[in-house]
Backbone as a printed PyTorch tensor [residue, N CA C, xyz], in Angstrom:
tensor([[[-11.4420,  34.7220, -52.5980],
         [-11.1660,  36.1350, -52.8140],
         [-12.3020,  36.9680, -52.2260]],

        [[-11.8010,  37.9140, -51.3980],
         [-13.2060,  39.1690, -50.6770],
         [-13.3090,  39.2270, -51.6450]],

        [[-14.8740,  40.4280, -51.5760],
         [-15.2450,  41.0320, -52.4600],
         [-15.8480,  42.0630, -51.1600]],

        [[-15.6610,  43.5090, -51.7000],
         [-16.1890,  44.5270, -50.8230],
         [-17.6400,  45.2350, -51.4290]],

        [[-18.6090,  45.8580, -50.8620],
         [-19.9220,  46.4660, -51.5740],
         [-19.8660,  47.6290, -50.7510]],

        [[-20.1610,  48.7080, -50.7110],
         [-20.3140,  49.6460, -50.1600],
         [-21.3120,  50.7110, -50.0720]],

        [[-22.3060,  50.7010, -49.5530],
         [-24.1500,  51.3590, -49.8860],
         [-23.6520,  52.7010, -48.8410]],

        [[-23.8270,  53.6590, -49.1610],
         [-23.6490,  54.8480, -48.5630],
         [-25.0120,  56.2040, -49.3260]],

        [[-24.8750,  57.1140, -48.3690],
         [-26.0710,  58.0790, -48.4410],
         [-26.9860,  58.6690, -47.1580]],

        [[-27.7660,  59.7850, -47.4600],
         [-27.8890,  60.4610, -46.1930],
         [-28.8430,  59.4840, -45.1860]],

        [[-28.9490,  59.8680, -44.2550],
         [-29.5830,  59.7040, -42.8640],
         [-31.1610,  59.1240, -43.4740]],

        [[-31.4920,  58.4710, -43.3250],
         [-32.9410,  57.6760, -43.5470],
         [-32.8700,  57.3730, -44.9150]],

        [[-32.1730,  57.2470, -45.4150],
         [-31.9850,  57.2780, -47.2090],
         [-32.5960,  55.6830, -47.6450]],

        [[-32.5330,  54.4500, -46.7050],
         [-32.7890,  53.4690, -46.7190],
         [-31.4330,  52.4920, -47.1040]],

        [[-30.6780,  53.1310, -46.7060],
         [-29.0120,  52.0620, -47.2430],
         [-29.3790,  50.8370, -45.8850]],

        [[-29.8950,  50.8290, -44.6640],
         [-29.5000,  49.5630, -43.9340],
         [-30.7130,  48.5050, -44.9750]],

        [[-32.3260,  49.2220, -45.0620],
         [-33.1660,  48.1630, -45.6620],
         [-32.4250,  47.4810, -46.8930]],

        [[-31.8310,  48.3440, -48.0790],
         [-31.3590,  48.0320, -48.7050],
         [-29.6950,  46.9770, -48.8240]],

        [[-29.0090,  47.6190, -47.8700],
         [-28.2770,  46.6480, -47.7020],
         [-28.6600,  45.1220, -47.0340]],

        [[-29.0250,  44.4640, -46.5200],
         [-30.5830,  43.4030, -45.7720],
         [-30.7920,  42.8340, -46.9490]],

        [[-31.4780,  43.6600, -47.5380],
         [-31.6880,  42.7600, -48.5940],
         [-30.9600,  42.5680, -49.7310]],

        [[-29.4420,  42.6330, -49.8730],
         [-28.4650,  42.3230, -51.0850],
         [-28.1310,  41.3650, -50.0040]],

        [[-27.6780,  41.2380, -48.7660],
         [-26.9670,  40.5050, -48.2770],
         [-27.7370,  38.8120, -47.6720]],

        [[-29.1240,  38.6950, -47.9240],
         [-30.1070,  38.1200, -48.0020],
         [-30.7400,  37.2510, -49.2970]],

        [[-29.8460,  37.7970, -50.5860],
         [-29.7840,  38.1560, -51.9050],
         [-28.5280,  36.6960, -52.2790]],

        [[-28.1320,  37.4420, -51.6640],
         [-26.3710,  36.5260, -51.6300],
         [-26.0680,  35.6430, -50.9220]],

        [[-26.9110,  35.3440, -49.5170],
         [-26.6250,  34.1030, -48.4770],
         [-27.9590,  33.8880, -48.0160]],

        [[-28.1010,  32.5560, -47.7020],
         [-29.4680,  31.5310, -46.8990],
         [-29.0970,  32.3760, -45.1620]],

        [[-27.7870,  32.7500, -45.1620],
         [-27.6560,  32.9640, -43.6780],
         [-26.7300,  34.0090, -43.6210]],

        [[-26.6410,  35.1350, -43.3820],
         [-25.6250,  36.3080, -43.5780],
         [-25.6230,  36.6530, -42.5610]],

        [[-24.3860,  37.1540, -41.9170],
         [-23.8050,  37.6620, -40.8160],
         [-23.8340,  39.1560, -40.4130]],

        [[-24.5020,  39.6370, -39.3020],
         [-24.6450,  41.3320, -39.4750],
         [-23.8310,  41.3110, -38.3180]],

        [[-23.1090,  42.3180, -38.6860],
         [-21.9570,  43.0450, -37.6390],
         [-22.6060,  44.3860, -37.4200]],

        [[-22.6470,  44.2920, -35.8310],
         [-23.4180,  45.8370, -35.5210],
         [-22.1120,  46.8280, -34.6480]],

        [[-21.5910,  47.8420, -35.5080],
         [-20.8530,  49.0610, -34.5110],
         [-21.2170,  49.5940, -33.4310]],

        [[-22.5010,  49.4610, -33.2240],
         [-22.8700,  51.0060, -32.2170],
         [-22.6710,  50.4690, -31.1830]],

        [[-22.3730,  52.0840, -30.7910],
         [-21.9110,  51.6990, -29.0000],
         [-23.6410,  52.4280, -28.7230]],

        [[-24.1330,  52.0030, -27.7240],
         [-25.2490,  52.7600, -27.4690],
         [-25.5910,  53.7700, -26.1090]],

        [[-25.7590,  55.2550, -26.7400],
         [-25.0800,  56.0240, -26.0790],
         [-26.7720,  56.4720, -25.1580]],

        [[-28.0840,  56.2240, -25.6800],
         [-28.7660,  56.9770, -24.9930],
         [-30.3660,  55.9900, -25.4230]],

        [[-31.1340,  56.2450, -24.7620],
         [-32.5850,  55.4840, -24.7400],
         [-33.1720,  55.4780, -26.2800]],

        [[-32.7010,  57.0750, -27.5090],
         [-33.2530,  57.0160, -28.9760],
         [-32.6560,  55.7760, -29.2990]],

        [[-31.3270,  55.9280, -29.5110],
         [-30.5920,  55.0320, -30.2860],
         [-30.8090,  54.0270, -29.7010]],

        [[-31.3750,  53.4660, -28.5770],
         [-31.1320,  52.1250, -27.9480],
         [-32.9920,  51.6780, -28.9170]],

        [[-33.7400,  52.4310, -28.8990],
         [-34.6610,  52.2270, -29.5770],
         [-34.5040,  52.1810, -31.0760]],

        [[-33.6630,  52.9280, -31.2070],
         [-33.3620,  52.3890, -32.8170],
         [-33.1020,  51.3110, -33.3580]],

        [[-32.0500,  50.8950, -32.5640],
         [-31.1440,  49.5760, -32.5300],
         [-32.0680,  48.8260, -32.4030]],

        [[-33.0290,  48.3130, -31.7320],
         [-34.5290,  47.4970, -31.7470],
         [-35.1780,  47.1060, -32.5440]],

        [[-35.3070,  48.6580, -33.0620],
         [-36.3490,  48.4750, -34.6670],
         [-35.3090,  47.6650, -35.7110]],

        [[-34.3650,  47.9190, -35.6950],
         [-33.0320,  47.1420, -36.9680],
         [-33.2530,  45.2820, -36.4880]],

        [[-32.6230,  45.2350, -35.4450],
         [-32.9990,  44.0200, -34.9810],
         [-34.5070,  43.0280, -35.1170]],

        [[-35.2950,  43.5850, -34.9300],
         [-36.8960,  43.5960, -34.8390],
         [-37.0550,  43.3560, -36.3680]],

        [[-36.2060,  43.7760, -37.5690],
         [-36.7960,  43.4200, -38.5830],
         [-35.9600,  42.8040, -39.4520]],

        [[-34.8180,  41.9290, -38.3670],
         [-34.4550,  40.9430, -39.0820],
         [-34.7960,  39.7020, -38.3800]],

        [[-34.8370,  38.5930, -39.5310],
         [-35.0560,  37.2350, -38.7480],
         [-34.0860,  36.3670, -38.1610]],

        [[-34.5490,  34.9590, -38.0910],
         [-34.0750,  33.7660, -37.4530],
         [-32.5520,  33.5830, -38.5650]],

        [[-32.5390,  34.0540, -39.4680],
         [-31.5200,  33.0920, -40.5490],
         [-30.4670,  34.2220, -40.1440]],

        [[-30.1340,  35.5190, -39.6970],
         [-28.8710,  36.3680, -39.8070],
         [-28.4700,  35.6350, -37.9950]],

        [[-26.8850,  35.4790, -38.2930],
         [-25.8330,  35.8100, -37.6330],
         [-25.9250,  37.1170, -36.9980]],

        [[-25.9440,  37.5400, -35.6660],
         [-25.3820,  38.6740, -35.1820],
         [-24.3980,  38.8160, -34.4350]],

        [[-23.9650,  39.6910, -35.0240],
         [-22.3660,  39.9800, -33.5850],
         [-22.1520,  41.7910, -33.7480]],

        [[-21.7140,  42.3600, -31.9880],
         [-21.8070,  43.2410, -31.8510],
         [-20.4870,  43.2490, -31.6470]],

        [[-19.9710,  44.4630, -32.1230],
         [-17.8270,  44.4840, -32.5560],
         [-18.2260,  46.1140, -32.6410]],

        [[-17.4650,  46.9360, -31.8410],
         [-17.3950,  48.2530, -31.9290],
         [-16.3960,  48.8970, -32.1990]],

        [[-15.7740,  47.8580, -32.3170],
         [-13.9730,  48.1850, -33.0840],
         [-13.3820,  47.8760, -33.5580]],

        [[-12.8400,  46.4500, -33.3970],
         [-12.0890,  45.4460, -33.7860],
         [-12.4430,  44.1690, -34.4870]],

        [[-13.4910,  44.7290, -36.0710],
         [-14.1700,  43.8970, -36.8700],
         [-12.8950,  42.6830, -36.9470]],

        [[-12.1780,  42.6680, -37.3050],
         [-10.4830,  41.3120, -37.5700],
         [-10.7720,  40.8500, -36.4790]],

        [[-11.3010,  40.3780, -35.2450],
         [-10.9840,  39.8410, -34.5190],
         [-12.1240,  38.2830, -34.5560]],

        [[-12.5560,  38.3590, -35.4910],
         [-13.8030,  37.4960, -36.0390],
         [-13.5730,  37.2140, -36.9560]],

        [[-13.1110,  35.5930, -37.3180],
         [-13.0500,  34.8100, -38.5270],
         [-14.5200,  34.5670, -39.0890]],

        [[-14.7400,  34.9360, -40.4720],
         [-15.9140,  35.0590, -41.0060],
         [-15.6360,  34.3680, -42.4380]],

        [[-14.6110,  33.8630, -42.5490],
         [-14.5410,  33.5570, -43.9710],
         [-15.5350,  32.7380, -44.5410]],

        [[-15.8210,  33.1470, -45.8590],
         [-16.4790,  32.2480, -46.6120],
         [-18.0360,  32.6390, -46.7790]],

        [[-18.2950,  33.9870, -45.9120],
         [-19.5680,  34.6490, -45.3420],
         [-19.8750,  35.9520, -45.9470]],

        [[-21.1060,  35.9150, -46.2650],
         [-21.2840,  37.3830, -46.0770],
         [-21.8890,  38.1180, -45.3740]],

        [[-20.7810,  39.0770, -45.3010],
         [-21.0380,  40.1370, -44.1190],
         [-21.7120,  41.2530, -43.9380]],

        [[-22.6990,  41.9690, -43.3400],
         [-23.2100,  43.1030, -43.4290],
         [-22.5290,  44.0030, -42.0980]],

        [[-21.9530,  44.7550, -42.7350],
         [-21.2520,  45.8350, -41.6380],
         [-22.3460,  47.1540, -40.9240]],

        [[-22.7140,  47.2640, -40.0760],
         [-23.5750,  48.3380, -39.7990],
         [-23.3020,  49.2070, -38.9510]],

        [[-22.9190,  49.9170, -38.7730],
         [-22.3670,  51.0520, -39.7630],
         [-20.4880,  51.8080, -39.5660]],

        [[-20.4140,  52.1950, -40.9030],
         [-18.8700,  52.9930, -40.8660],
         [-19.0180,  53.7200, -40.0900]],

        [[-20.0020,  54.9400, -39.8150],
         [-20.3630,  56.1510, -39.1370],
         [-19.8630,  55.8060, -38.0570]],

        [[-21.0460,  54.7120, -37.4420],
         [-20.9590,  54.2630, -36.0750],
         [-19.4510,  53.7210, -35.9210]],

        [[-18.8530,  52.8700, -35.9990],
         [-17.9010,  52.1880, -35.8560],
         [-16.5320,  53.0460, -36.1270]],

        [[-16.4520,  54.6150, -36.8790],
         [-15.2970,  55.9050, -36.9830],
         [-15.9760,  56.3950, -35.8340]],

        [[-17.2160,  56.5600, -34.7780],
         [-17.0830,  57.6130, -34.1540],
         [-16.5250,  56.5180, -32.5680]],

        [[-16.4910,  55.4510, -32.8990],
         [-16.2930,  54.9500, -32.1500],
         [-14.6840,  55.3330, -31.7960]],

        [[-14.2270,  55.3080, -32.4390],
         [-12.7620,  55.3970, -32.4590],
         [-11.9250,  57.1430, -32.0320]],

        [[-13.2290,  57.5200, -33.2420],
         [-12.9950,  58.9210, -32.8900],
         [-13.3240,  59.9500, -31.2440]],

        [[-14.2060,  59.4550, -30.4080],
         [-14.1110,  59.6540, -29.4780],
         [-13.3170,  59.3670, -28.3060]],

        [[-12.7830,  57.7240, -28.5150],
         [-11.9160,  57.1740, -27.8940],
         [-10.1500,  57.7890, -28.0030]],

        [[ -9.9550,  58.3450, -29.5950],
         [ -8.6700,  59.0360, -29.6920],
         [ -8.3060,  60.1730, -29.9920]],

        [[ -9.7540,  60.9680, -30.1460],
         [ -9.1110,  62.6280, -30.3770],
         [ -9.8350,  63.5270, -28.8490]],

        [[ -8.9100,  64.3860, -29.0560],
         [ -9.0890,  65.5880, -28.0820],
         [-10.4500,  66.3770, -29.1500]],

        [[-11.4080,  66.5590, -28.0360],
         [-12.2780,  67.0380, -28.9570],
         [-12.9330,  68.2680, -27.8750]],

        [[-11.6550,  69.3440, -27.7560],
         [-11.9550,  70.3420, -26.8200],
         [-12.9170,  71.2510, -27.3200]],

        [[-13.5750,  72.5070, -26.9740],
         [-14.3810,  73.6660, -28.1770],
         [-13.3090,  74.4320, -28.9020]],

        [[-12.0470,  74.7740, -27.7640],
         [-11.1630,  75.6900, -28.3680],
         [-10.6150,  75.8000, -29.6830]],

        [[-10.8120,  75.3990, -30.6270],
         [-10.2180,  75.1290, -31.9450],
         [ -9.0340,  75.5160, -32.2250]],

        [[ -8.7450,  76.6390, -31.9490],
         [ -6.8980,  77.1460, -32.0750],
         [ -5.9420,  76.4400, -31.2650]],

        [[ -6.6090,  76.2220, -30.0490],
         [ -5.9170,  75.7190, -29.0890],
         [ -5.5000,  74.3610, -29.7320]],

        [[ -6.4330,  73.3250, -30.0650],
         [ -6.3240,  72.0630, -30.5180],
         [ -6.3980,  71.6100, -31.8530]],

        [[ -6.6780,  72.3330, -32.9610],
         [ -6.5470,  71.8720, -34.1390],
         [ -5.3970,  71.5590, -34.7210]],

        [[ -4.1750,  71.9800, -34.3780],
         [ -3.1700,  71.3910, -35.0850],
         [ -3.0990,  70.1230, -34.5190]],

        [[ -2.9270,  69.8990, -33.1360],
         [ -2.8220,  68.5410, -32.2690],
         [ -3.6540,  67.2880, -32.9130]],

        [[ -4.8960,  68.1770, -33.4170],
         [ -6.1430,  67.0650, -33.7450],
         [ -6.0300,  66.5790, -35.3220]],

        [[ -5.0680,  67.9510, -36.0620],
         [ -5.1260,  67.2210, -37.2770],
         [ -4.1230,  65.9920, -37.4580]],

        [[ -3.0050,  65.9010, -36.3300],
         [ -2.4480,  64.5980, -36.0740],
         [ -3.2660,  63.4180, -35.4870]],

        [[ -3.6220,  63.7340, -34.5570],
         [ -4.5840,  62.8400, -34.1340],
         [ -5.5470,  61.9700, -35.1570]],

        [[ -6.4260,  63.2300, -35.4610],
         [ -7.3810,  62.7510, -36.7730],
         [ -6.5430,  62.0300, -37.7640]],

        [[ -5.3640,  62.0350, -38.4650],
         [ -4.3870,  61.4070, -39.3390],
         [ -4.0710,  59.9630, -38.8530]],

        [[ -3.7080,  59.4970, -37.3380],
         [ -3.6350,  58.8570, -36.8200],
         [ -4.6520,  57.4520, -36.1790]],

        [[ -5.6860,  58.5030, -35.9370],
         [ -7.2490,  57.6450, -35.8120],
         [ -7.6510,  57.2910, -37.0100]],

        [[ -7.5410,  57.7350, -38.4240],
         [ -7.9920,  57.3630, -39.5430],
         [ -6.9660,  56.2020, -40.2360]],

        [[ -5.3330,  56.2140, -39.5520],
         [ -4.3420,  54.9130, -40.2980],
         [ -5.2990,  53.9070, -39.4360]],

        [[ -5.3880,  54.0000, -38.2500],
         [ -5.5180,  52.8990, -37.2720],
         [ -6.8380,  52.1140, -37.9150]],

        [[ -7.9370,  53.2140, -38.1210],
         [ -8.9180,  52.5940, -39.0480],
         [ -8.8050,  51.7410, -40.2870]],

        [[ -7.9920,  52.4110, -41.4140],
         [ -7.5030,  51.6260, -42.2360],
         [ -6.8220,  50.1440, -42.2320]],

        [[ -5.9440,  50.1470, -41.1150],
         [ -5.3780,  48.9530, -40.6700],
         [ -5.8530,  48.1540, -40.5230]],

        [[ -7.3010,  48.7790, -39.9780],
         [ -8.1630,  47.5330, -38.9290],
         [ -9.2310,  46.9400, -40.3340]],

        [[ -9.5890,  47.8820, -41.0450],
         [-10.5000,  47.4700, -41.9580],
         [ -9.4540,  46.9390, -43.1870]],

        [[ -8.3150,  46.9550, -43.5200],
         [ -7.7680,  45.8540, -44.4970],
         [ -7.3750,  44.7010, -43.5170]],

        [[ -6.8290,  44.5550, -42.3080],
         [ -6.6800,  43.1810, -42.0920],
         [ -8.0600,  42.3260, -42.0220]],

        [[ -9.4740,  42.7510, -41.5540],
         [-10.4160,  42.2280, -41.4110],
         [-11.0400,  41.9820, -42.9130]],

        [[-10.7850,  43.0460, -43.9280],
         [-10.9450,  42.7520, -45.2640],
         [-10.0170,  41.3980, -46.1430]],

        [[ -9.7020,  41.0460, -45.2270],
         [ -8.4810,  40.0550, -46.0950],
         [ -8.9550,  38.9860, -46.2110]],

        [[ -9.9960,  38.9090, -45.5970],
         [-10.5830,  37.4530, -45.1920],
         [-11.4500,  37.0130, -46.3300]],

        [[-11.3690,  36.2840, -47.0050],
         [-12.1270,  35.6410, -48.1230],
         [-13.8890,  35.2780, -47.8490]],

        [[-14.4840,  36.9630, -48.1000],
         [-15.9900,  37.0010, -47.5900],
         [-16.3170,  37.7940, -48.7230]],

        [[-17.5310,  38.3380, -48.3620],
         [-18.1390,  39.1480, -49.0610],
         [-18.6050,  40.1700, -47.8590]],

        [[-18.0950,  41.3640, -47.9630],
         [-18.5040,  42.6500, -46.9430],
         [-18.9630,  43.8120, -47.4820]],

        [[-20.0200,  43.3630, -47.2300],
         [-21.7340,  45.0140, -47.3190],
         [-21.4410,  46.0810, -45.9540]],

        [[-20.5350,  47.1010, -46.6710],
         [-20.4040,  47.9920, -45.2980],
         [-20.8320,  49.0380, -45.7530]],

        [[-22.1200,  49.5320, -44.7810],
         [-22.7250,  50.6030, -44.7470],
         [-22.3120,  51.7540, -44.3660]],

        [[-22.1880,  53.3000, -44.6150],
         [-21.7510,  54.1870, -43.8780],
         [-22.8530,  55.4190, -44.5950]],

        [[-22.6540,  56.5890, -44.0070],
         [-23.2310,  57.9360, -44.2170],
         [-22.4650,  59.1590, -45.1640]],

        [[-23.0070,  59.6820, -45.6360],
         [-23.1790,  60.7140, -46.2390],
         [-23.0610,  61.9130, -45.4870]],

        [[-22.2190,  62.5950, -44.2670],
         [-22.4240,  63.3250, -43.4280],
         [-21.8620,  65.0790, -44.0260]],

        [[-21.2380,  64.7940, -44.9070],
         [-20.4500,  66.0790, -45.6170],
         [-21.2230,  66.5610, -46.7570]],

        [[-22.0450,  66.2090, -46.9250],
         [-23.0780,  66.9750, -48.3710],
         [-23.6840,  68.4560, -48.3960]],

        [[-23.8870,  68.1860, -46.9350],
         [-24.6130,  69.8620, -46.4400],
         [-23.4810,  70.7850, -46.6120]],

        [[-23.9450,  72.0650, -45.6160],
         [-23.2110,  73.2380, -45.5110],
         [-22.0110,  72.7560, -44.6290]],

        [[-21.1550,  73.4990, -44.1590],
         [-20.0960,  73.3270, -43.2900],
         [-20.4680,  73.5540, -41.9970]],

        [[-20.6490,  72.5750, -41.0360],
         [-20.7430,  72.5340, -40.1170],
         [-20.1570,  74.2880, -39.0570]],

        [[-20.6230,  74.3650, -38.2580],
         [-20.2120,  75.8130, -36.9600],
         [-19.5210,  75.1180, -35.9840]],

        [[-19.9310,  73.5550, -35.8670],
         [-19.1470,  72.9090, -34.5800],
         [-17.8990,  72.4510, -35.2480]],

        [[-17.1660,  72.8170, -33.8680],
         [-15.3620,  72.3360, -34.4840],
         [-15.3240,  70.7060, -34.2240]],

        [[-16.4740,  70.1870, -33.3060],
         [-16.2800,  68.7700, -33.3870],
         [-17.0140,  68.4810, -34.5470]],

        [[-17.9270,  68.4730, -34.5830],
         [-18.8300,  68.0020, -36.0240],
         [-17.7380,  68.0880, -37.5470]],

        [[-17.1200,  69.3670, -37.4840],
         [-16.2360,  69.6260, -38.6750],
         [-15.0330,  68.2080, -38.6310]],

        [[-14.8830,  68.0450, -37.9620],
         [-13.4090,  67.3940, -37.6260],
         [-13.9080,  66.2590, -37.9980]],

        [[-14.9570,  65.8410, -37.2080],
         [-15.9080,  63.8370, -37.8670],
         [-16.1450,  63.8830, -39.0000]],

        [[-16.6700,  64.9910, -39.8120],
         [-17.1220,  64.7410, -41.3330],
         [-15.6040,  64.7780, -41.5800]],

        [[-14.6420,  65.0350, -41.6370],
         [-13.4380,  64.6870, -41.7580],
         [-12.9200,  63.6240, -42.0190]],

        [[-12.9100,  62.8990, -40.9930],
         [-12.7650,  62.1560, -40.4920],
         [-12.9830,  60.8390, -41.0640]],

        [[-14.2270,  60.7420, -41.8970],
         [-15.2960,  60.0090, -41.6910],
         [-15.3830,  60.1720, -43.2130]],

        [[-15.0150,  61.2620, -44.1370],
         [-14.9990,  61.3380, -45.5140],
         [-13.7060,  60.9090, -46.2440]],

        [[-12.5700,  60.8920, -45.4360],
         [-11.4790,  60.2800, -45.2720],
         [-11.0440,  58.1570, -45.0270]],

        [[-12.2100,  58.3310, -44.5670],
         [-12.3450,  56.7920, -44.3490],
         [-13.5230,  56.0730, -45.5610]],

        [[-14.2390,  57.0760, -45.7130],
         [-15.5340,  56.5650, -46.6870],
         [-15.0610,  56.6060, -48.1120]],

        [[-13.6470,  57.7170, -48.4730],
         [-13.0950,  57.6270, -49.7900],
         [-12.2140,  56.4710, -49.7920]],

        [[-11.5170,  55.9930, -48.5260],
         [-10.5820,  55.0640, -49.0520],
         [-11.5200,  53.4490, -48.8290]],

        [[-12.6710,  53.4520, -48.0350],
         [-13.3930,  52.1150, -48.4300],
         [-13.9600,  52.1960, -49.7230]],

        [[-14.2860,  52.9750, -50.4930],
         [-14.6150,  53.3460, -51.7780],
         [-13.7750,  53.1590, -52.6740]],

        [[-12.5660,  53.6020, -52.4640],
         [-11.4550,  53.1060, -53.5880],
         [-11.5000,  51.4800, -53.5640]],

        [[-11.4500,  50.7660, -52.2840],
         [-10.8560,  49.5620, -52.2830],
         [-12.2470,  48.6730, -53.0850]],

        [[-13.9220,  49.4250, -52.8670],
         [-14.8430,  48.2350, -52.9610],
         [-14.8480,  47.8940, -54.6330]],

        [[-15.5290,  47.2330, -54.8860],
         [-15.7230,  46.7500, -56.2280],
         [-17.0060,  47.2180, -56.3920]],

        [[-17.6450,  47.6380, -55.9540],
         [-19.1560,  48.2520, -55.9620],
         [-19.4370,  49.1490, -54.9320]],

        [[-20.1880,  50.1980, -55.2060],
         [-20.6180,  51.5090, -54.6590],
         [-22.1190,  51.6060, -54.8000]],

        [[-22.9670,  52.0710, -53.8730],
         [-24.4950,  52.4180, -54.3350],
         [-24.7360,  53.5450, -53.0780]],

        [[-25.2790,  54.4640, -54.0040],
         [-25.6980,  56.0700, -53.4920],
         [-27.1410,  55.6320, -52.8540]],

        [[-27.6960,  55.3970, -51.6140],
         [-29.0770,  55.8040, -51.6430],
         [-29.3340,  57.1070, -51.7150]],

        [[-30.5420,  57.1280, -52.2980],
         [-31.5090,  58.5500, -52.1950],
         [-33.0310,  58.6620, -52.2690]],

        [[-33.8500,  59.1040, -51.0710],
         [-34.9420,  58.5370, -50.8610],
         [-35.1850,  56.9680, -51.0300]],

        [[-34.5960,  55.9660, -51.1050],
         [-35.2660,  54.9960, -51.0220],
         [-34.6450,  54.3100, -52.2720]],

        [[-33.4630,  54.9850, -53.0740],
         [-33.3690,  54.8570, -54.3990],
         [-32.0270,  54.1680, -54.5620]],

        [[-31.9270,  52.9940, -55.0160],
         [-30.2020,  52.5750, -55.1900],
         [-29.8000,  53.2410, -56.8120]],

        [[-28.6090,  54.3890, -56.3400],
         [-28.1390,  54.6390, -58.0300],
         [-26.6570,  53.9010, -57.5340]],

        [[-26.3720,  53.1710, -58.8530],
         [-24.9850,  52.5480, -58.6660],
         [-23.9280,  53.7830, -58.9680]],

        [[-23.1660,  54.0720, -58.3560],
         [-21.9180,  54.7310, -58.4270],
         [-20.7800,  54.0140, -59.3880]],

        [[-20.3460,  52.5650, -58.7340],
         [-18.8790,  52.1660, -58.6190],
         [-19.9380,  50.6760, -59.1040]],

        [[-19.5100,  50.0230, -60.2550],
         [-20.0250,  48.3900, -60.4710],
         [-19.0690,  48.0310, -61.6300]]])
C-alpha cells in the first residue's frame, strides 16, 4: 500500500533539507526524483548545491513530467519539486500571452485541462506501492500577484497542491526551518 507525505511552504523555508532527511529516516537507500527543467546558469547552480549535499546511498533520476513512467515500487521516493514539475507542464500547455482579456477565458480551460492531466499523471504514478515525499511551494500566501502569468501559476499550482493534500496521509508546513504538522 503507497503511502503519500507532503512537506510544503515558502521559498527557503527548508522543506527539501527537511524532506532528505524523513526520506533517509525511512530507507538505507531512497530514491530522489528531480523535476527541474533547467532554465538558466542560477538554477543550474542551485541544482548543484541539492545534489552536492546528498550522498552515495540516494537513487537519482531526473523525470520532468512523466513521474509513472518509473517502476519504484517498494521505495521511497522523494519528489523534488511540485512547483517545478506544474511549471513544467504549465509552460508546455497554456497560452501565456500579456493580454489577459484576450486569453483568460481560453486559459481558464487550458489551466482546467493542464491541472486533470497533472492529476492523472500523479495518481497513476501514486498507485505504485511506495512511499512518496513530494515537495512543493507555498506560492499564493502573499498579495495577488500584477502579472497575469504569475496569477494564473499560483492557480494553477494551488489547485494541484490542494488535491495532493487531500490524497496524502501527512502534511508538514515549513516555516523558517520549522516542521508544524498540518495533516498526520
Amino acid at each position: 500500500m503507497s503511502k503519500i507525505i507532503l512537506i510544503t511552504g515558502g521559498q527557503r523555508s527548508g522543506k527539501s533539507v527537511y524532506a532528505e532527511q524523513l526520506a533517509l529516516s525511512l530507507s538505507d537507500n531512497p530514491v530522489y526524483m528531480a523535476t527541474a527543467h533547467i532554465w538558466d546558469d542560477d538554477f543550474r547552480e542551485r541544482v548543484r548545491i541539492h545534489q552536492q549535499r546528498r550522498g552515495p546511498q540516494w537513487t537519482n533520476i531526473e523525470e520532468e513530467k512523466y513521474l509513472s513512467k518509473h517502476d519504484l515500487t517498494g521505495k521511497v521516493i522523494l519528489i523534488d519539486c511540485l512547483t517545478l514539475w506544474a511549471t513544467n507542464f504549465f509552460f508546455e500547455g497554456a497560452s501565456v500571452g500579456s493580454n489577459v482579456s484576450e486569453v483568460s477565458m481560453e486559459f481558464q480551460k487550458e489551466s482546467q485541462c493542464i491541472l486533470d492531466e497533472m492529476k492523472k499523471e500523479f495518481d497513476k504514478f501514486t498507485m505504485q506501492d511506495s512511499t512518496f515525499i513530494f515537495v512543493t511551494n507555498e506560492i499564493g500566501m502573499g498579495g495577488t500577484s500584477s502579472n497575469a502569468v504569475q496569477r494564473r501559476f499560483t492557480d494553477l499550482l494551488g489547485g494541484l497542491n490542494q488535491y495532493v493534500a487531500a490524497k496524502a496521509e501527512e502534511v508538514t508546513l515549513m516555516v523558517s526551518g520549522i516542521a508544524v504538522k498540518i495533516k498526520h
